[in-house]
C-alpha positions as CSV (number, residue, x, y, z in Angstrom):
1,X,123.1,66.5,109.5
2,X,121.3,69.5,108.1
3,X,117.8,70.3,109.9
4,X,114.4,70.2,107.7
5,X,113.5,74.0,108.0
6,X,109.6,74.7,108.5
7,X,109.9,78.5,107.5
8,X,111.5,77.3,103.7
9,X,109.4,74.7,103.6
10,X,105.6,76.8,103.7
11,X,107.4,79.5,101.2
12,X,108.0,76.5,98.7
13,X,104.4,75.5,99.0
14,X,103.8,79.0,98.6
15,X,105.2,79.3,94.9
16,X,103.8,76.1,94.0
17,X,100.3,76.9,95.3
18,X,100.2,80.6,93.3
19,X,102.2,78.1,90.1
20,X,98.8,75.5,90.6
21,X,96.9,78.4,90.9
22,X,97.8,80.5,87.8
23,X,97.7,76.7,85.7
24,X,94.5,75.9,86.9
25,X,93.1,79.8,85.7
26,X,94.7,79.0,82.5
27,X,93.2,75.5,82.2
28,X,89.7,76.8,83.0
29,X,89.9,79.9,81.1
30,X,88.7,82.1,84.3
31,X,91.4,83.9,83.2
32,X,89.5,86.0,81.1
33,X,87.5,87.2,83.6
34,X,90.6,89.0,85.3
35,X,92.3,89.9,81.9
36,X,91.9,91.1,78.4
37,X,93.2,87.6,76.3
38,X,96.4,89.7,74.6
39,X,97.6,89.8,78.7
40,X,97.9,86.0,78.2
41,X,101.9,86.0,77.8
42,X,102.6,87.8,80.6
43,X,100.2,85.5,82.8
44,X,102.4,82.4,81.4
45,X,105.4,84.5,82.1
46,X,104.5,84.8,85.6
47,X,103.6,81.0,85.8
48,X,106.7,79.8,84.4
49,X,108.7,82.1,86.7
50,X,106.5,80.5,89.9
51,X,107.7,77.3,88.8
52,X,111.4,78.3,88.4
53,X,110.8,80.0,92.1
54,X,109.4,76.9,93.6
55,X,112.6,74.5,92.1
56,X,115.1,76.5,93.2
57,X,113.3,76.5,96.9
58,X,113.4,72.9,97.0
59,X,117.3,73.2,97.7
60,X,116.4,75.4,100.8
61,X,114.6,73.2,102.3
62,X,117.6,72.0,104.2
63,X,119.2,75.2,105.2
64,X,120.7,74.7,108.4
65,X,119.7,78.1,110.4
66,X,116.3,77.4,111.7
67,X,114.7,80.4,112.9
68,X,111.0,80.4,114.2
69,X,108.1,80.6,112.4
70,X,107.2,83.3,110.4
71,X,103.6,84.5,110.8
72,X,103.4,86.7,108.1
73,X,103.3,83.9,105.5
74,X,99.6,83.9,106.2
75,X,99.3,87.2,104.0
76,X,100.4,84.7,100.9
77,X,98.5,81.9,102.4
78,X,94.7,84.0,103.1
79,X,94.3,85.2,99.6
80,X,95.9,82.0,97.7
81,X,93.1,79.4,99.2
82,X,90.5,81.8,98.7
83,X,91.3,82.3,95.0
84,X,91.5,78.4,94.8
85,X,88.6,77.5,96.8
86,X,86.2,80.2,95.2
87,X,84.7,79.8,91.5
88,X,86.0,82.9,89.9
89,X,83.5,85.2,88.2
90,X,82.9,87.9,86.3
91,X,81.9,91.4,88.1
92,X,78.9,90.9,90.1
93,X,75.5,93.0,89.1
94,X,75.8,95.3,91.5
95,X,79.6,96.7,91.0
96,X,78.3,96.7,87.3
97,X,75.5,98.9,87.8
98,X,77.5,101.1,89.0
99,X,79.7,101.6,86.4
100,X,77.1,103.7,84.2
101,X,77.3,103.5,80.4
102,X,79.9,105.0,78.2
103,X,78.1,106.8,74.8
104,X,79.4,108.1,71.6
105,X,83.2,108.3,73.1
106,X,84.0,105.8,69.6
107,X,86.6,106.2,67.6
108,X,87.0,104.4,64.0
109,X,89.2,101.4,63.7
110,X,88.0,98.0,61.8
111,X,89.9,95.3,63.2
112,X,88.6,93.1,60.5
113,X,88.9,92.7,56.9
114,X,86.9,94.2,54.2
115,X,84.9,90.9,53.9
116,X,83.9,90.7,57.4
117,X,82.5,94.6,57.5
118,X,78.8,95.1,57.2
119,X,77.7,95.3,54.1
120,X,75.7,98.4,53.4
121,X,73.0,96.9,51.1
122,X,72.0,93.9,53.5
123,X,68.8,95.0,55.9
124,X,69.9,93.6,59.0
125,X,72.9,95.1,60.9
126,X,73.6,92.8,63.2
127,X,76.1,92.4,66.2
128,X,78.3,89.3,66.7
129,X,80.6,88.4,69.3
130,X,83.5,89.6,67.1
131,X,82.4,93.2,65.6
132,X,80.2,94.8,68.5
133,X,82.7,97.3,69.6
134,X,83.2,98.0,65.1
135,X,79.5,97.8,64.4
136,X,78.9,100.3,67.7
137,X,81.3,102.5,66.3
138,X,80.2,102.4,63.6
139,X,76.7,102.8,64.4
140,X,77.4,105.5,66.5
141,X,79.8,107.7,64.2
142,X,77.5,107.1,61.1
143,X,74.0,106.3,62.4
144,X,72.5,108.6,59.4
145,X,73.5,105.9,56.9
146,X,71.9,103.2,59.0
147,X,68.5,104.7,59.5
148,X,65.5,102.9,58.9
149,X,67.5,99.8,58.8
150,X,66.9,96.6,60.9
151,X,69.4,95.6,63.2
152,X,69.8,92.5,65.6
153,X,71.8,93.1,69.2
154,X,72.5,90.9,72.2
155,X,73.1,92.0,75.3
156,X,72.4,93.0,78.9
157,X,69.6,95.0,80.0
158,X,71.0,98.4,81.8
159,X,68.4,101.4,82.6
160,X,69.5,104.1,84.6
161,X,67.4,105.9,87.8
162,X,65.9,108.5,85.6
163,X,64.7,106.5,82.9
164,X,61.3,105.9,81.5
165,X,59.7,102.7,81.5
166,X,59.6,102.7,78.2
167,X,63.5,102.6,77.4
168,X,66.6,101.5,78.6
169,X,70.2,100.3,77.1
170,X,71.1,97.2,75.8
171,X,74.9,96.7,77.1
172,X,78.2,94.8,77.1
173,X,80.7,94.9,78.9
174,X,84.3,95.5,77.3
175,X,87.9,94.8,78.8
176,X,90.6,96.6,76.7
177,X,94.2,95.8,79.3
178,X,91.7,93.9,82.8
179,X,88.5,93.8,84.5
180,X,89.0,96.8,86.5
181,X,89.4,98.8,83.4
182,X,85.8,97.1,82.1
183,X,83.6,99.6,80.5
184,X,79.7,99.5,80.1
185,X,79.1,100.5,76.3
186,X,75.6,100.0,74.4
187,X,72.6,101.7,72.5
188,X,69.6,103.1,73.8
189,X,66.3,101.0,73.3
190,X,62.5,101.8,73.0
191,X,59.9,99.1,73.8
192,X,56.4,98.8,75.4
193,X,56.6,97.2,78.7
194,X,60.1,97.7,79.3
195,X,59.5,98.1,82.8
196,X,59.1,94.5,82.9
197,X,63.2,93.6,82.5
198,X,65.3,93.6,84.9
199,X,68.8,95.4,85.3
200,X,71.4,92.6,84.0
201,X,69.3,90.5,81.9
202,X,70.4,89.1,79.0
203,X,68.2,89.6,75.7
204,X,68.6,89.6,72.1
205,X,66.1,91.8,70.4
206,X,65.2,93.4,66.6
207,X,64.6,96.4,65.8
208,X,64.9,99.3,63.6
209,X,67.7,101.6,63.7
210,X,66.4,105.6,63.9
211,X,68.4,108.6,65.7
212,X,67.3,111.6,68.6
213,X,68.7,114.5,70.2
214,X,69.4,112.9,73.8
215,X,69.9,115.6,76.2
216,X,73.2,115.8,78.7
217,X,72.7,115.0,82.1
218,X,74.5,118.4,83.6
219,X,75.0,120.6,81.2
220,X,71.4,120.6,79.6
221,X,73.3,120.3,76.2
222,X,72.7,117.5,74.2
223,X,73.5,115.1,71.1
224,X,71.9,113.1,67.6
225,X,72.5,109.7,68.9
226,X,71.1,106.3,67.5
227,X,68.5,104.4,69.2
228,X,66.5,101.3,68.4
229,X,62.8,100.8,68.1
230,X,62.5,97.3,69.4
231,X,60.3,95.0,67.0
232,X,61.0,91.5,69.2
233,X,62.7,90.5,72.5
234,X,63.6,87.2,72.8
235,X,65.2,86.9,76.7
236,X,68.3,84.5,76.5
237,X,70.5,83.1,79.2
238,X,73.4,84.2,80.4
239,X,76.7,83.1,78.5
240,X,79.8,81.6,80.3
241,X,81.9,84.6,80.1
242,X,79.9,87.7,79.4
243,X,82.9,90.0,78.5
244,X,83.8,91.5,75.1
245,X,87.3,92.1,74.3
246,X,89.0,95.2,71.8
């Protein structure tokens, strides 16, 4: 009579726990707070192969050498009942804060069709969920057609050390491949009693679109860059999954 063996036994609960695990990221869509949405075949790819894994382990189960138990298992067991315990999230303030903001390093390349770009004769520019990272590039690589012009953002609230009270960035964050890869990109605002918001809030505000030289930070150089007079500030709450994806 083969003997139940203990050390095939935790490795099948093993697969089946990262299998449970990877479903119930998918289910939730946490997911997206590890990876950029076009990752999502690999991630079933990897589930599907847990799954294949953890049926052929059930035949092992029975596999008559019993040796004794193997401790290291706990360095798959640690991490997996963390990550299924724990309510994923996005990058916490502080790690974000340090990540600094990424300026006029755009490059041109609509995503979307010719009826979806910005129109040049409406007043307001304004930023949706699906054409920040166009319309910033835009903004950024043309601002001299936009000037004068009205423009509507939503974002986080990022001011650097050095900053004056009267200004600071309104920011997203953007995932191109994961979350480690996450970079901090936004436009520079003016507003009275800016000192008043804090680093990470959400706002939406309106403003009008105008351009300075903003000096470099080492080199003393500097650069024409857009940056928005704020009309109205509105402060918003924070969504369910604060990323932006290109």
């Amino acid at each position: 009579m083969k003997k139940f063996n203990l050390n095939e036994c935790i490795w099948f609960f093993i697969l089946w726990g990262f299998a449970f695990y990877i479903g119930k990221l998918i289910y939730s869509e946490s997911i997206f707070y590890f990876v950029h949405p076009k990752m999502l075949g690999y991630i079933y790819f990897s589930l599907w192969a847990f799954i294949a894994l953890g049926m052929v382990q059930f035949r092992r189960l029975y596999k008559e050498r019993v040796q004794r138990l193997k401790w290291g298992y706990l360095f798959f067991i640690v991490p997996l009942v963390l990550g299924i315990v724990m309510n994923p999230q996005e990058l916490g303030a502080e790690i974000n804060s340090k990540k600094g903001i990424t300026l006029n390093s755009f490059e041109i390349r609509w995503r979307q069709s010719d009826d979806d770009q910005q129109p040049e004769h409406v007043d307001l520019y304004r930023f949706t969920e699906l054409n920040y990272y166009d319309a910033l590039s835009e903004l950024y690589l043309n601002y001299d057609k936009y000037m004068g012009r009205e423009i509507e953002i939503y974002g986080q609230v990022y001011r650097e050390i050095d900053q004056n009270n009267d200004e600071f960035y309104i920011t997203r964050l953007m995932i191109s491949c994961c979350a480690v890869d996450s970079q901090r990109v936004g436009v520079l605002c003016y507003c009275n009693h800016g000192d008043q918001l804090q680093n990470g809030q959400w706002v939406k505000i309106k403003g009008v679109i105008n351009a300075k030289k903003i000096l470099g930070k080492y080199d003393g150089g500097g650069e024409i860059m857009p940056y928005i007079l704020i009309l109205s500030l509105e402060e918003m709450d924070e969504p369910k999954n604060g990323y932006l994806y290109w």
